[in-house]
N, C-alpha and C positions, 0 to 999 in steps of 0.2 A: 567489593568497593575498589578493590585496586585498577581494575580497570576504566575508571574513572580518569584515573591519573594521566593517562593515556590521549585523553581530550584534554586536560588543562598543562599537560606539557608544553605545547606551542603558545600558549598563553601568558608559560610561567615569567614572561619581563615585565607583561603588563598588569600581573598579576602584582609582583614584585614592587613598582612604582606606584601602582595603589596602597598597597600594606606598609611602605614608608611612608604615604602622607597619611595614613592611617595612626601609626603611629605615633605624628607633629600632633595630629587633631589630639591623640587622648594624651600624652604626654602636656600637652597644653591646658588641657581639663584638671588636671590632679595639680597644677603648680597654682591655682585657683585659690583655691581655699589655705594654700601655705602661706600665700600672699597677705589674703584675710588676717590672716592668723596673726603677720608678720608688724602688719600695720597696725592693729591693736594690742598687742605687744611693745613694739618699740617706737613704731613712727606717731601716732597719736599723743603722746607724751609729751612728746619734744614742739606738741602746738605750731610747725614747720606745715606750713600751708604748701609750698613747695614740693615738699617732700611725698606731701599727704597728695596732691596732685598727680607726682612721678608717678608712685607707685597703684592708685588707684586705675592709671592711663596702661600702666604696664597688665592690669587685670583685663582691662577695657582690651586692649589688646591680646593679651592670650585667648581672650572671649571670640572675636573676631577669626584668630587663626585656625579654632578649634572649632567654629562654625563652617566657615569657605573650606578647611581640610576634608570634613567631613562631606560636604557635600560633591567636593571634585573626587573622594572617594570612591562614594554610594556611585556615583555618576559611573566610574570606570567598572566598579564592581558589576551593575548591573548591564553594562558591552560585556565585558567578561561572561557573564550568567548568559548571556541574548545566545554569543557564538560558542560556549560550552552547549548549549542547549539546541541550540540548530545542527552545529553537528549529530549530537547524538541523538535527536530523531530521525536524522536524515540516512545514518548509519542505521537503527534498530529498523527504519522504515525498507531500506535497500535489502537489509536482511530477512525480513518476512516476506518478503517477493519471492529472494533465493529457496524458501523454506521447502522441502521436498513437501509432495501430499501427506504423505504420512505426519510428519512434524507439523505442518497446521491441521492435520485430524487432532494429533495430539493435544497441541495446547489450547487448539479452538479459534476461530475467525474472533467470537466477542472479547477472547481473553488476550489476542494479541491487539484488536484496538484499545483495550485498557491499559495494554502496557505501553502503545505508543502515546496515551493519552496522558490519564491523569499518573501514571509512574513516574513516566518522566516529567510532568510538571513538579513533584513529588521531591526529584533529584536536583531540580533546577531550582525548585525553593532553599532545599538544606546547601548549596554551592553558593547561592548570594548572601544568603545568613550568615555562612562559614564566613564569607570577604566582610560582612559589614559588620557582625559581634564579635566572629572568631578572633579578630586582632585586638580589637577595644577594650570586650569585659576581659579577657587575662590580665591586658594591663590594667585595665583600673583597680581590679581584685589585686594584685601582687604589688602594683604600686603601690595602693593606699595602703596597703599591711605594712609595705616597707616604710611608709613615710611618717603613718601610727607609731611605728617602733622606735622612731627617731624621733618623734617629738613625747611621748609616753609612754613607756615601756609597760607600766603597769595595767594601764586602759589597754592600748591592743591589746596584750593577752586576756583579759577579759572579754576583747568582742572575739578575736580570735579562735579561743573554746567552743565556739557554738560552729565554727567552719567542718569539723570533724563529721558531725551530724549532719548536717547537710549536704554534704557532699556523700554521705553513707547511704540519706533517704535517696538523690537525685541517682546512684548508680544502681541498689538495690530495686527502683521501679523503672528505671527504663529498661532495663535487661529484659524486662518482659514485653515490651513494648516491641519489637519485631515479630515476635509470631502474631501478636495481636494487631497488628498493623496489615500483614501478613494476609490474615483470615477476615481483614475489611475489605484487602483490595480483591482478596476472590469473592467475594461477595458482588463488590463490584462489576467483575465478568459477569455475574449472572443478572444483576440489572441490564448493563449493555445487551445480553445476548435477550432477552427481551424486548426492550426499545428497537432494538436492530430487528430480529420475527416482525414485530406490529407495527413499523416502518414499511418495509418489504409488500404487508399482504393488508396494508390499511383498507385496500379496494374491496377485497375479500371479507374483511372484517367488516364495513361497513354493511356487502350487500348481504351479511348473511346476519345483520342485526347483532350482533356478537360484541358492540361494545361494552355493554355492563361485564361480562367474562371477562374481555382484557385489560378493563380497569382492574378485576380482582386481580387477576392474573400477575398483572405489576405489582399493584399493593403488598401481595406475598413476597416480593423479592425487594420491595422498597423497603416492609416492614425488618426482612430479616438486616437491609442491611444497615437500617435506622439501629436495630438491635445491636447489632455487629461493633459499628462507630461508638454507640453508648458504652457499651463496653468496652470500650479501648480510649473513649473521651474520659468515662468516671476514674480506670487504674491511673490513667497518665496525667488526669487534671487531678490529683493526690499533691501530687509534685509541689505546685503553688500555695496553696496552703500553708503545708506545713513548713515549706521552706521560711513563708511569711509570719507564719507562729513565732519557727527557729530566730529567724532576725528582728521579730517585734522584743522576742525574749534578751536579745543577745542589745538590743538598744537599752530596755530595760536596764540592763545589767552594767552597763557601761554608763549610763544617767546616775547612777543609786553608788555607782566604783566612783564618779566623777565628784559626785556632792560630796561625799566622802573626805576628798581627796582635797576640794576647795575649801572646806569647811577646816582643815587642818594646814592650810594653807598649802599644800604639797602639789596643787596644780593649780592655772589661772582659768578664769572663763573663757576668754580668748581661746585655750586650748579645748576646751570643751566644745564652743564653737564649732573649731576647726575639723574635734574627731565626729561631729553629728554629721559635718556634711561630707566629709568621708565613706562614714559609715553607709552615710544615703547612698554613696556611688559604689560602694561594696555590696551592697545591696541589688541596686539597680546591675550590676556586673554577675551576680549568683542568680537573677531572676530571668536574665540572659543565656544565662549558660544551661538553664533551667530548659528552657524554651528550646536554645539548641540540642538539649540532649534528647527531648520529646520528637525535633523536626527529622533527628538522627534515626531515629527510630522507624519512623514513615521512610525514610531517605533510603534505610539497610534493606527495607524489607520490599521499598521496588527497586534498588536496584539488585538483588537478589534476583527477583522476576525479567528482568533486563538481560540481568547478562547470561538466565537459562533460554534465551532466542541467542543474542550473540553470540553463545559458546557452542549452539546444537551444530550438531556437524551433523553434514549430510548423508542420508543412506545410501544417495545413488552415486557411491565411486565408481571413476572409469577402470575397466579391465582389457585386457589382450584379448584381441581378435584371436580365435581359433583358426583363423585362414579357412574353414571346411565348408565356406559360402557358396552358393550357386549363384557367382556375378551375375547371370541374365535373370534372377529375380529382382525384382525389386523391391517387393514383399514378402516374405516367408516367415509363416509361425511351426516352432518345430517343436511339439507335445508340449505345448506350453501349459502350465498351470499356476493357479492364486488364490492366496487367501485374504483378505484384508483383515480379519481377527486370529489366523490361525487355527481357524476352528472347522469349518465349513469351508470347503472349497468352493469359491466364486466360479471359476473356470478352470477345468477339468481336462487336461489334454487336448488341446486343441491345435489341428495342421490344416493349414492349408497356404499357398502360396500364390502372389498376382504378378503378370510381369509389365513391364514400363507401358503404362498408356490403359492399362488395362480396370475395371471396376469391379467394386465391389461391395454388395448387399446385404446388409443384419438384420432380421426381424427375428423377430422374437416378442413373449409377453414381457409385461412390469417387471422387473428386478432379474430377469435372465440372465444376465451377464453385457448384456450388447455394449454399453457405454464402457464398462471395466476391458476390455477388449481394446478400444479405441484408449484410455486410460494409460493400458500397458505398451502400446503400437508407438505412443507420442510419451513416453519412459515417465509419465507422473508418480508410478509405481514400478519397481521391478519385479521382476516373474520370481516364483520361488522355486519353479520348477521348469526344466525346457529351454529355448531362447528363439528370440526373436532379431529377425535379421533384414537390412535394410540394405540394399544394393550387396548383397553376401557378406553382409557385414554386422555383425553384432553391435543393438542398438546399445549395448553399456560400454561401449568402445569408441563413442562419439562424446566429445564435446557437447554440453550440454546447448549453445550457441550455435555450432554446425549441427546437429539436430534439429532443431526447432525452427532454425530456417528451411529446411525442406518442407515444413507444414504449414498448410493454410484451413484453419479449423475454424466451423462454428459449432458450437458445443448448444448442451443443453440452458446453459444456464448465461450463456452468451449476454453480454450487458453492451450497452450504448451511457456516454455521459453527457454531461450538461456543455456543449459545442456544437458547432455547424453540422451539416452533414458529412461534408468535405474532412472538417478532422476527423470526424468519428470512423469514415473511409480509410484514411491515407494511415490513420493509427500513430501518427510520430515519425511515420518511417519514409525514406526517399522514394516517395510515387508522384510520378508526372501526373499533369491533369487530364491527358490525355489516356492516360493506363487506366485512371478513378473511374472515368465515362467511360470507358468498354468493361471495365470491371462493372460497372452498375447495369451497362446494359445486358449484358449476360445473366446477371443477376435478377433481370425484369425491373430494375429499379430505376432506370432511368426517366421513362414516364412522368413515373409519379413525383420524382422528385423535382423535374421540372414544370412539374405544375405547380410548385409553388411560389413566389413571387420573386422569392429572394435565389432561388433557384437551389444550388447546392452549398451557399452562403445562410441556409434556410436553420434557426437554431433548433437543435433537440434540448428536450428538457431532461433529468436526469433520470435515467433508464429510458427512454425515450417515451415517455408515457402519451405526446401528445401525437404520435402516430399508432397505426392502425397496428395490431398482431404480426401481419401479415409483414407488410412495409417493413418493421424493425429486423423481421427475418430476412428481406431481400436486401436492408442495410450492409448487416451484418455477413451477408454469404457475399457483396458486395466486396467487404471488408478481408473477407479470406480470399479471394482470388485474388484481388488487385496486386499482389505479391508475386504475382505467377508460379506459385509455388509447385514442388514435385510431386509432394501428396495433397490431396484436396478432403480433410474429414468435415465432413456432416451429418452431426448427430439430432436426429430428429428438427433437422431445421426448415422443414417444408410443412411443417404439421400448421400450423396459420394456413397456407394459401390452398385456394380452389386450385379443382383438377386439370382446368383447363391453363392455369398458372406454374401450376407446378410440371405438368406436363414440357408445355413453353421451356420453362426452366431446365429442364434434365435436357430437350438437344439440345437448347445451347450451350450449355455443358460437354455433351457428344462432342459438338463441331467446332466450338469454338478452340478448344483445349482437349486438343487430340492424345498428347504425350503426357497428360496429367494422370496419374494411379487417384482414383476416386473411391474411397470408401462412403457408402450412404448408411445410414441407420437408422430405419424407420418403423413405423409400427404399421403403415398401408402398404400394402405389396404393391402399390401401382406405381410406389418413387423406388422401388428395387427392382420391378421385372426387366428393365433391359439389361442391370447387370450382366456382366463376363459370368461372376460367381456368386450366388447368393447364400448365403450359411443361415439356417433356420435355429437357433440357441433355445437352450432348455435347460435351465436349474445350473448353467456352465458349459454343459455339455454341447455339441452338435450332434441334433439330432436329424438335421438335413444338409446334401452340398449338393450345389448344381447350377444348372441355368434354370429359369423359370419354368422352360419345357419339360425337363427332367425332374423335377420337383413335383409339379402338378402331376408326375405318372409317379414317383417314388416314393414320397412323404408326404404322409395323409397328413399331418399338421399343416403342412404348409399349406395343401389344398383345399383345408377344413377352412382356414384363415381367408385364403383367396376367393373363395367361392361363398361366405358370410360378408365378405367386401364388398364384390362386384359382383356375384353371381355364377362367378368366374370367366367375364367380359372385361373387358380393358376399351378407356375410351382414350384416345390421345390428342 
């Protein structure tokens, strides 16, 4: 929680200017009923119409101030809560960008939207409560005890006795109320990561008739976490109850001490009055605190989840260069190996080196290593064994920033969002419109885009759903060149377009951008054979190197592939 504090420091004046007129508002509320008390007492007697005027105006009045206080309060509290809360999604948001692969393997894509979601709603509720109860019910509760003791000493400590208990019920059930809050909001991750799968593959779900599945399929994680809430709504709505037993008992008690007491003539009604409505705001202040210690609980236990992203520190610190590079490589893997569980080695020794300008080929079956490769090339992961060296330089020796500007990637999982074509091209980043149209046209993307009306002002919808496979891919390789970048990775992103497309596509690639290091990774030998280098992968390993020519004579996997392909014909 303490880092919390940390956001409402820059706040702390406006913070401060709130919780004084906070304090006019409830200081105003408690001289209320003194007043009451006061006029029926003394001013009523004296039949002083005047009087009886003044002092009713003077309640009229503190009524007023303790309304307009409260509300230019609530008012500032809730700018307070807006920019506490913007900041710190915009902080937790910055930092699950930073998060190394491994740390969002770890805590999971569904479990960090839950924590930028309803966590921190979670935290931004218990921080407006804090500005709009946390100043009030203290005082009203400490007030009105003190103002009981001063007008009857024997009644407060009558209502007083029953404050022990309730304060013993409200700490002894919330105390549980973190881990049970705790195991709602992971519950929650697993409704998200749900919703989030049958968002994603709805098309799929539809054509494969598969909705009644994923109805159950939710209902299991709805149910558990209806379950989850229940139990953590029945320990923690305890609270209220019995708190309201406590102070129906503790009224009791104080009505039967008062009658008592009038009846012996040893107190007036007037004071009996006074301590009922008191009592009420003693009441409504413990019913208060009630609440906040419940919102506390939710509040402890995401921001606990909060600050395990804000605290994770990354795996991939920078180290010293070894200096023992071959500057005229520009690519070089030197026995590199990986595991992503520690258990199974994904990629197994693996060398080979590209130099400036030069390409390079991955094929391989399902789950071979090809992408983990590209993975460790562009530092998503570090090597656990071996290193990997970029202009003779060790890529954990770069700037995460100088790094990733040398690459221009389309990945497997490559996404488009809901904007033009043009931003979806230029990415946020300073590209002329002239650099977008030769990136597109290289890309085979030009055409098409200017067949549409609106031309490259043309909107995508989100994932680009309302173009073609193919198109999204040419977007997107669009998208990584228009950077000019040093390396050019492309993992499997020809797999949409025909042969005669993709063909197109690879010499413009050749000629266009002669000085670019091109890594391809495909699953048809037809987007690898003009490779410089082709690496054949197997279970991690390399099981072939070469140029296509040398391959088709040395490694019968790869000619077993090539020749199930094409026949082992190539059409260009």
């Amino acid at each position: 929680m303490k880092w919390m504090m940390s956001y409402l420091a820059p706040l702390k004046k406006r913070m401060a200017v709130g919780f004084l007129i906070k304090v006019t508002a409830t200081l105003a509320e408690l001289i209320i009923p003194f007043l009451l008390t006061y006029i029926l007492e003394k001013v009523i007697n004296t039949e002083n119409i005047n009087a009886i005027l003044l002092y009713g105006g003077i309640m009229a009045l503190c009524a007023i101030v303790a309304c307009v206080c409260n509300i230019v309060a609530n008012r500032m509290a809730a700018k307070v809560t807006m920019i506490f809360s913007a900041n710190m999604r915009r902080d937790l948001f910055s930092k699950t960008l930073q998060l190394s692969a491994r740390a969002t393997d770890r805590f999971t894509v569904p479990s960090l939207e839950s924590r930028i979601t309803s966590d921190t709603y979670n935290v931004q509720n218990f921080i407006g409560m804090m500005q709009r109860m946390g100043v009030r019910a203290p005082i009203l509760l400490l007030g009105g005890i003190a103002i009981t003791l001063v007008m009857d000493r024997r009644l407060a400590l009558v209502m007083i006795a029953t404050l022990p208990l309730i304060f013993i019920v409200v700490y002894g059930i919330s105390r549980k109320g973190v881990p049970l809050y705790a195991q709602v909001q992971s519950s929650v991750d697993g409704m998200v990561r749900v919703v989030r799968e049958d968002v994603q593959g709805i098309r799929v779900i539809k054509a494969l008739s598969k909705n009644d599945y994923e109805n159950r399929r939710y209902d299991e994680v709805n149910k558990a976490l209806c379950k989850d809430e229940r139990h953590a709504g029945t320990i923690m709505g305890i609270v209220n109850p019995i708190m309201t037993m406590l102070m129906n008992l503790g009224i009791v008690a104080v009505v039967f001490a008062s009658a008592f007491l009038v009846a012996k003539g040893q107190s007036s009604s007037a004071t009996v009055i006074a301590f009922m409505q008191y009592f009420t705001l003693i009441s409504m202040a413990m019913m208060s605190l009630s609440r906040m210690f419940v919102m506390y609980t939710k509040c402890a236990a995401s921001a606990d989840r909060i600050q395990q992203v804000m605290q994770c520190e990354s795996e991939l610190s920078l180290i010293e260069d070894d200096k023992k590079g071959d500057e005229s490589l520009h690519i070089s893997f030197e026995s590199v190996s990986f595991s992503y569980l520690g258990k199974k080695q994904n990629v197994n020794n693996v060398s080979f080196s590209l130099e400036k300008g030069q390409s390079l080929g991955i094929i391989g079956a399902t789950g071979s290593g090809k992408s983990t490769l590209i993975k460790l090339l562009m530092r998503f992961y570090d090597v656990d064994g071996g290193i990997i060296r970029i202009n003779g330089r060790d890529v954990r020796s770069y700037e995460m920033n100088e790094l990733t500007k040398m690459f221009g990637a389309v990945l497997q999982n490559g996404f488009l969002y809901a904007d033009t074509i043009s931003e979806n091209i230029k990415f946020g980043r300073d590209i002329s419109d002239e650099d977008m149209i030769n990136a597109s046209k290289i890309a085979q993307a030009h055409d098409f885009i200017s067949s549409f009306p609106e031309g490259y002002d043309h909107m995508l919808s989100s994932k680009g759903t309302n173009v073609s496979g193919g198109q999204r891919q040419r977007i997107l390789i669009a998208r990584a060149i228009a950077s000019k970048p040093e390396i050019l990775i492309l993992d499997d992103s020809s797999s949409a377009l025909d042969y005669k497309t993709d063909a197109a596509l690879r010499g413009a690639l050749r000629s266009s951008l002669p000085s670019c290091t091109t890594v391809t990774v495909a699953q048809r030998v037809s987007s690898v054979k003009d490779c410089d280098l082709i690496l054949v992968i197997d279970n991690g390993n390399i099981i072939g190197m070469g140029s296509h020519t040398q391959l088709m004579d040395s490694c019968a996997e790869y000619k077993e592939i090539s020749n199930s392909q094409m026949g082992g014909a190539f059409v260009d």
